[in-house]
C-alpha positions as CSV (number, residue, x, y, z in Angstrom):
1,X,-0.7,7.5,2.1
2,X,-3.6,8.1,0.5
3,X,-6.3,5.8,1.2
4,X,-4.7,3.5,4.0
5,X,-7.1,2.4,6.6
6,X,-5.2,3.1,9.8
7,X,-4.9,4.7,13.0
8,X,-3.2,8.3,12.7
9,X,-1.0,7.4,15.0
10,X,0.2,4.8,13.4
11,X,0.4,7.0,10.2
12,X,2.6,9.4,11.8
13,X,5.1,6.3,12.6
14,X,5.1,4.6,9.3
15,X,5.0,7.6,6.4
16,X,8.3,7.3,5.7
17,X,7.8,3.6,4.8
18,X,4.4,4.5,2.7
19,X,6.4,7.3,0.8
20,X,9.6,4.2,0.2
21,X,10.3,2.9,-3.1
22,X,9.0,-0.8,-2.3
23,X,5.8,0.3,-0.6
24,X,5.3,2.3,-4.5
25,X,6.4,-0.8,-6.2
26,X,4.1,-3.1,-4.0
27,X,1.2,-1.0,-4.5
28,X,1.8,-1.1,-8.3
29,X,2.3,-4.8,-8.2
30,X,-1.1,-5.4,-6.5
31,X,-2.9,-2.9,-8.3
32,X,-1.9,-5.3,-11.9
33,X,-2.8,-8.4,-10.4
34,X,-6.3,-6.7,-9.7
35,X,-7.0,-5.4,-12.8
36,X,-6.3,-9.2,-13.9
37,X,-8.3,-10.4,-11.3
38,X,-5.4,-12.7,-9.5
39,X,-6.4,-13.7,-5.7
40,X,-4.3,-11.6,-3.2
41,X,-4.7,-11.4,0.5
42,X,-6.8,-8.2,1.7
């Protein structure tokens, strides 16, 4: 959970979901299409 910008109590509710497969796999996904310089929605 390193770096999300949240309220700790909402950390405390969602780190299972931050530690999941997909939320890995989503923040590899994003991380690519930044280092190509693709448009996403932050």
């Amino acid at each position: 959970m390193e770096g999300v910008k949240i309220h700790e109590s909402w950390k405390a509710l969602l780190e299972s979901h931050f530690k999941s497969d997909y939320m890995h796999n989503l923040k590899e996904f994003l991380l690519s299409e930044k280092t190509q310089r693709k448009k996403n929605f932050s």
